[in-house]
TIFI-67576 format. One record per residue (C-alpha): chain; residue number from 1; z, y, x. Coordinates in nm, 3 decimals, m for minus. Layout:
 unit pos       Z       Y       X
    A NUM       Z       Y       X
...
END
This chain:
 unit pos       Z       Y       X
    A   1   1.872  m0.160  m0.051
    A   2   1.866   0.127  m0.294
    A   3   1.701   0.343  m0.059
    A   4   1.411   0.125   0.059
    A   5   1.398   0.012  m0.379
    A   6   1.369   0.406  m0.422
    A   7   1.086   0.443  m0.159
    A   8   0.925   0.213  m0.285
    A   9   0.943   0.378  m0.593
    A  10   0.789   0.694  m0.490
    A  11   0.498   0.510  m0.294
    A  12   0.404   0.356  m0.613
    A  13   0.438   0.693  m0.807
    A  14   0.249   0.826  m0.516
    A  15  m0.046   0.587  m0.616
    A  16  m0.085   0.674  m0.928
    A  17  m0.091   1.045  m0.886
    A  18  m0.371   0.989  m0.646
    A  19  m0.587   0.778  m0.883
    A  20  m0.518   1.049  m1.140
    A  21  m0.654   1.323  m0.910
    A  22  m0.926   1.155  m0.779
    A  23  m1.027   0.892  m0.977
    A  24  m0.938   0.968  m1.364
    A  25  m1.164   0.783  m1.537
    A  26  m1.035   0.481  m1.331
    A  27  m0.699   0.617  m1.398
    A  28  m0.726   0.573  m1.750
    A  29  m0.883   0.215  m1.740
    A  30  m0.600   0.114  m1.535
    A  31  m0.335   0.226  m1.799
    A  32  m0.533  m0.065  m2.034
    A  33  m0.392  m0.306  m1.780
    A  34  m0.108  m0.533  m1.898
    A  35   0.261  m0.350  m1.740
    A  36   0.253  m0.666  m1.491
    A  37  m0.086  m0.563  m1.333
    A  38  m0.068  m0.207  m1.311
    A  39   0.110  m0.207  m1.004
    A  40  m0.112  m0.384  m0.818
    A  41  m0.430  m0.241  m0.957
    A  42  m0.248   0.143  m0.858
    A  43  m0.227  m0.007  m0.514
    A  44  m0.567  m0.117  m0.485
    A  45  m0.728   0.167  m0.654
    A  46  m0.500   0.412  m0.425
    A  47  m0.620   0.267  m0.150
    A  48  m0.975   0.276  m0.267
    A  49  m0.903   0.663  m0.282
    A  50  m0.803   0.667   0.052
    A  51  m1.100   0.540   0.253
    A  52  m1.366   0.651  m0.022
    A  53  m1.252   1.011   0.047
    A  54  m1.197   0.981   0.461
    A  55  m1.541   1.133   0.557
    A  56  m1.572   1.368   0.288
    A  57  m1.194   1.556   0.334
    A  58  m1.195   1.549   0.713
    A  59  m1.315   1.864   0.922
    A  60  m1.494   1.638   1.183
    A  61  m1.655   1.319   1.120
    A  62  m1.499   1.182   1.417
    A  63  m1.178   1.224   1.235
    A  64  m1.307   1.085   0.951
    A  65  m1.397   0.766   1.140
    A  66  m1.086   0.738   1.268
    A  67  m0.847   0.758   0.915
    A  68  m1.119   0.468   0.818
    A  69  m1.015   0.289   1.156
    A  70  m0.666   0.370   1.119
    A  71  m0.677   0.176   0.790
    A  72  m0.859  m0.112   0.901
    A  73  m0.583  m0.173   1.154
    A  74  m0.306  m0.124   0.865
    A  75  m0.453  m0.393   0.715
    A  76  m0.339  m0.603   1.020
    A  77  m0.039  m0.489   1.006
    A  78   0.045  m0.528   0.666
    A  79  m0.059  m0.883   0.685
    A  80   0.176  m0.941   1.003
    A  81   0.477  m0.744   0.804
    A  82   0.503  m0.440   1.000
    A  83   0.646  m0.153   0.842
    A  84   0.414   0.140   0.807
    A  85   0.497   0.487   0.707
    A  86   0.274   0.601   0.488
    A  87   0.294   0.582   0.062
    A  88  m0.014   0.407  m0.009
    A  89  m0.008   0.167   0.237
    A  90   0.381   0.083   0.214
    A  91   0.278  m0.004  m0.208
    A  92  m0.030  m0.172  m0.053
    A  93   0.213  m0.399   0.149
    A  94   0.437  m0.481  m0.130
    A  95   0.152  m0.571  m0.356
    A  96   0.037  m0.824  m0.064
    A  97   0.376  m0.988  m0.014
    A  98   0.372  m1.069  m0.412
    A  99   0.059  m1.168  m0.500
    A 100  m0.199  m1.356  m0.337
    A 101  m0.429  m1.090  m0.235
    A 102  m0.696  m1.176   0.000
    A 103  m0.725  m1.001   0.331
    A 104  m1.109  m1.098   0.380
    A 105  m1.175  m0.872   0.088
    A 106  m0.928  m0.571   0.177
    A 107  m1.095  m0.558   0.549
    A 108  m1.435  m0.629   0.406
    A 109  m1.423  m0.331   0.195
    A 110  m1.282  m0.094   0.491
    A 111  m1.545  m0.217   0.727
    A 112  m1.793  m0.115   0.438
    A 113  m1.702   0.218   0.433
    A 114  m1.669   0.204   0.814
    A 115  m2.024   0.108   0.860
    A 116  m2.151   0.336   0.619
    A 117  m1.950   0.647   0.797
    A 118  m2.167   0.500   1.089
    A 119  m2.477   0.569   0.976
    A 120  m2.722   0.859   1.106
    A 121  m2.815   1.071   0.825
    A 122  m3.216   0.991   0.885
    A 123  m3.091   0.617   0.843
    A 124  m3.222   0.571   0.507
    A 125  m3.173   0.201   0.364
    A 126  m3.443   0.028   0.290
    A 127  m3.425  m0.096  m0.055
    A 128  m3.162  m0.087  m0.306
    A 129  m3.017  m0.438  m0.218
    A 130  m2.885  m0.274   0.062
    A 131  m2.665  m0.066  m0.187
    A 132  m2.615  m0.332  m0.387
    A 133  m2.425  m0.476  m0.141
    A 134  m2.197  m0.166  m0.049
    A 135  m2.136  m0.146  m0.376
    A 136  m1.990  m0.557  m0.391
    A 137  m1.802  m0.452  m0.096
    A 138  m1.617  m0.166  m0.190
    A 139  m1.615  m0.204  m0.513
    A 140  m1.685  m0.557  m0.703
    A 141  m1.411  m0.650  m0.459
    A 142  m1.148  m0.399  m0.638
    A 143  m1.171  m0.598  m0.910
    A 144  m1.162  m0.929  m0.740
    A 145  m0.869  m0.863  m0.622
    A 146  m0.707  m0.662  m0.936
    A 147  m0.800  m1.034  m1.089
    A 148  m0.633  m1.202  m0.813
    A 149  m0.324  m1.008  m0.832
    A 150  m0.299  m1.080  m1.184
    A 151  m0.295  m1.458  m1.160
    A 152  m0.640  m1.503  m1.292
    A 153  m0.858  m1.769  m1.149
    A 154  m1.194  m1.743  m1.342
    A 155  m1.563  m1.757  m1.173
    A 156  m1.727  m1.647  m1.467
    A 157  m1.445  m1.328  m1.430
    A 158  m1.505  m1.318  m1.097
    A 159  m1.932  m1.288  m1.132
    A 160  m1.906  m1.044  m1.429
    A 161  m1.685  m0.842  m1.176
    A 162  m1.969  m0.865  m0.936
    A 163  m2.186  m0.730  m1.159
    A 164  m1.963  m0.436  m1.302
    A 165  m1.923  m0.332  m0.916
    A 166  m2.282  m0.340  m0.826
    A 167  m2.317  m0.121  m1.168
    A 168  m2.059   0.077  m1.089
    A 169  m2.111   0.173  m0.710
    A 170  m2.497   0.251  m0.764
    A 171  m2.448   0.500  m1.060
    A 172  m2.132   0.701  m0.857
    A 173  m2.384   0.731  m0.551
    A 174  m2.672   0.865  m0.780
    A 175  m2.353   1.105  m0.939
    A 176  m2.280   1.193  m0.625
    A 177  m2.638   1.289  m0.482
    A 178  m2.611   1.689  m0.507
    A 179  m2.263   1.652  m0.325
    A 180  m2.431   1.402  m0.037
    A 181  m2.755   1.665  m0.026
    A 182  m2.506   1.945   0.029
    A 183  m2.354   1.780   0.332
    A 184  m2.688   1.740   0.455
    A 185  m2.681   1.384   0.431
    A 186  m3.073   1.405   0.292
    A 187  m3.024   1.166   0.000
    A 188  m2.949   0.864   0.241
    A 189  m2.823   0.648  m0.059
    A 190  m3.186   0.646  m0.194
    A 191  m3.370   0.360  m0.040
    A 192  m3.682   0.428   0.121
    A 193  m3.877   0.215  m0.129
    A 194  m3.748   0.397  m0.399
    A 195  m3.807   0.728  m0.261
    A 196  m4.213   0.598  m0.150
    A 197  m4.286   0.458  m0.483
    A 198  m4.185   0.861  m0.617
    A 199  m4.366   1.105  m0.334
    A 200  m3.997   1.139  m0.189
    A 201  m4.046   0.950   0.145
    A 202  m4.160   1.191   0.425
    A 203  m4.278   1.043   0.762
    A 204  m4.256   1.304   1.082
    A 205  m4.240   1.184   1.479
    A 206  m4.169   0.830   1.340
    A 207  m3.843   0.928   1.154
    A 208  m3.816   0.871   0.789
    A 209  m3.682   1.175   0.579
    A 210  m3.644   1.231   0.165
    A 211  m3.756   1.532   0.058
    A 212  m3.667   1.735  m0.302
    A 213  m4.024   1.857  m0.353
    A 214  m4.071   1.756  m0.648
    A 215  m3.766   1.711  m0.901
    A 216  m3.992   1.509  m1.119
    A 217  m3.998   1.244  m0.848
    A 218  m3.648   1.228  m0.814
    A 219  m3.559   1.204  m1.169
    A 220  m3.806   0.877  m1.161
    A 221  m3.609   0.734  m0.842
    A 222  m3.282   0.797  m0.975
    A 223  m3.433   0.611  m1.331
    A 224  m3.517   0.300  m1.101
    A 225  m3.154   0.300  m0.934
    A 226  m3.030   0.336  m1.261
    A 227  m3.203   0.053  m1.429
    A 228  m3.078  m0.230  m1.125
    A 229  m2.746  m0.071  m1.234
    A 230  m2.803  m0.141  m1.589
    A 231  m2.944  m0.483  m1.568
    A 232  m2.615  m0.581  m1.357
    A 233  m2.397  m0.453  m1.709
    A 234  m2.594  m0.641  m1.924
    A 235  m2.550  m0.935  m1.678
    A 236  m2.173  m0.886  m1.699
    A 237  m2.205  m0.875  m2.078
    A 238  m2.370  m1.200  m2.080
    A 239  m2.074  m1.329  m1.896
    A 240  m1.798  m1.224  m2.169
    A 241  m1.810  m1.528  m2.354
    A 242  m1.681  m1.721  m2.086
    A 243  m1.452  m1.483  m1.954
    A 244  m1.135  m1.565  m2.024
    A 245  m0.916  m1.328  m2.267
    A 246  m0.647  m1.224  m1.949
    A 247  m0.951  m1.102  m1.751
    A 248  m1.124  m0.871  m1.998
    A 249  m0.871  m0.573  m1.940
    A 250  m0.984  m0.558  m1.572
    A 251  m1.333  m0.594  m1.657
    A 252  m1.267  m0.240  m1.885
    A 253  m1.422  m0.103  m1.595
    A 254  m1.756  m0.154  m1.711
    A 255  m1.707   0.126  m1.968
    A 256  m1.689   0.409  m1.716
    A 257  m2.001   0.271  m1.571
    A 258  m2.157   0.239  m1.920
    A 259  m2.093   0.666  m1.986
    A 260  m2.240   0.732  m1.666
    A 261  m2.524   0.597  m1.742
    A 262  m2.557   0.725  m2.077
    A 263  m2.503   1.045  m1.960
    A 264  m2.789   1.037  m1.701
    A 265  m3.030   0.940  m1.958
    A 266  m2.909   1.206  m2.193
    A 267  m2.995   1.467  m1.874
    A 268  m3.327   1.239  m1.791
    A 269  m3.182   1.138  m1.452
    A 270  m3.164   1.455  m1.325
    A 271  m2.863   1.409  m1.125
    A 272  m2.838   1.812  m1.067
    A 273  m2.773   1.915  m1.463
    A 274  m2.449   2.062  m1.447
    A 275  m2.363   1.859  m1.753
    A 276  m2.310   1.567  m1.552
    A 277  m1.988   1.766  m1.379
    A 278  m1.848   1.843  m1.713
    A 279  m1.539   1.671  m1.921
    A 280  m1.543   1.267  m1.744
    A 281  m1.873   1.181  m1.626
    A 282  m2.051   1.442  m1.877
    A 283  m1.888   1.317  m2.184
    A 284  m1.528   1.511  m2.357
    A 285  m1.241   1.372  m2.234
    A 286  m1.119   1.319  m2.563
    A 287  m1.456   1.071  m2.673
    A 288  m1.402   0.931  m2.315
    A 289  m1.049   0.815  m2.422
    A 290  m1.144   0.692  m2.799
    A 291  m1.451   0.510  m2.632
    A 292  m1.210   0.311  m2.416
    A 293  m0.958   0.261  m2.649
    A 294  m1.219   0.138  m2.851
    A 295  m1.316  m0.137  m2.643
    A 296  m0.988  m0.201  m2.511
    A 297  m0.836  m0.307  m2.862
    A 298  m1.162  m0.501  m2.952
    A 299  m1.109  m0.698  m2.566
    A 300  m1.431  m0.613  m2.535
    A 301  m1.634  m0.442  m2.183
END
């Protein structure tokens, strides 16, 4: 018994050592959590971790595919209470057997990521609710299920969460559009209205390609992404006086998501300033920390 309570143990510590190395600002949000939650939310965000960074650390993205795959199908088996040897998962399993987290959502936001892996890099989507709704799948549903985990059983919680997800998942894909361009991805996450309305959209032998012509153009498209991703925080806002107190720690994630956005209009959406890369999303660590603090004590997101 002590050695499976001490592996269990180190699968948990493994979890939070990979949210802190790939996902700090998350990290830190997750240390607002009440002691009883942060378990759970580790878990979740650890996996998160896991199948957000499949394509981008594997040599092939065959092999990439297949670490999303192999997670889909631990999914089953966590469900069916098969032992699995691997840290994240084995926390992953002992988060599911006490608390009532939902598979739907765990395999919903897997198959996201394994549709998206899927994609050819000339499929461009075709408007932004297309990324809206990656960004409900992989991430809104974090925080469904950090809620669920927690006991709490509010839909105004649970549709501020949608928002904060939607908000969230657009403004890391426009962060992440120098990294995606260097992997010759050809800015795939910006929709292909988007990119027409700003000279970016590129028709040759009836394929669809974005083009970095002009910077000014894609400074304006990354301003219209970034505006559906506001709207959805001040949505969530609206929400807060129905949210119930117990919820409002999980919802802290709006913060991070806030910053971001602040710091791509202090750079005028020009997602390749190399301020952007500096501190936690572009802002000192130290103001990153005070600012969530701040809210945190207040119970405010």
């Amino acid at each position: 018994m002590n050695g499976a309570s001490s592996s269990l143990r180190a699968a948990f510590s493994h979890c939070v050592q990979q949210v802190r190395n790939y996902d700090y600002h998350h990290y830190l949000c997750l240390l607002e959590l009440p002691p009883k939650m942060r378990k759970a939310a580790f878990a979740l965000r650890a996996f998160n971790v896991e199948t957000s960074r499949a394509m981008d650390i594997a040599s092939d993205p065959k092999i990439g595919l297949m670490r999303l795959v192999w997670w889909k199908e631990a999914i089953d088996k966590i469900y069916a209470n098969k032992l699995i040897e691997h840290p994240t998962a084995q926390a992953l399993a002992s988060v599911v057997s006490e608390n009532k987290i939902s598979k739907g959502w765990l395999k919903r936001s897997v198959e996201a990521r394994i549709n998206d892996a899927n994609r050819d890099v000339t499929d461009i989507p075709e408007n932004t609710e297309e990324l809206e709704k990656y960004a409900e799948d992989t991430v809104s549903t974090l925080l469904y299920m950090t809620l669920q985990a927690g006991g709490i059983q509010s839909t105004a919680a649970d549709h501020a969460a949608s928002h904060i997800g939607k908000a969230s998942g657009l403004l890391l894909l426009l962060k992440a559009l120098p990294y995606h361009a260097s992997c010759n991805r050809h800015f795939s996450y910006i929709p292909a209205k988007v990119a027409a309305n700003h000279g970016l959209l590129v028709k040759e032998g009836g394929r669809s390609e974005i083009r970095l012509d002009s910077r000014e153009g894609l400074c304006n498209a990354v301003f219209d992404m970034a505006s559906v991703a506001n709207v959805h925080l001040l949505k969530a806002r609206e929400l807060a006086g129905t949210v119930p107190n117990e919820a409002r720690p999980v919802l802290l994630q709006a913060v991070p998501a806030q910053v971001l956005l602040d710091s791509l209009s202090r750079v005028h959406f020009d997602v390749f300033d190399p301020r952007l890369a500096r501190g936690v999303l572009g802002v000192p660590p130290l103001w990153y920390q005070l600012k969530l603090k701040w809210y945190s004590w207040r119970k405010k997101y």
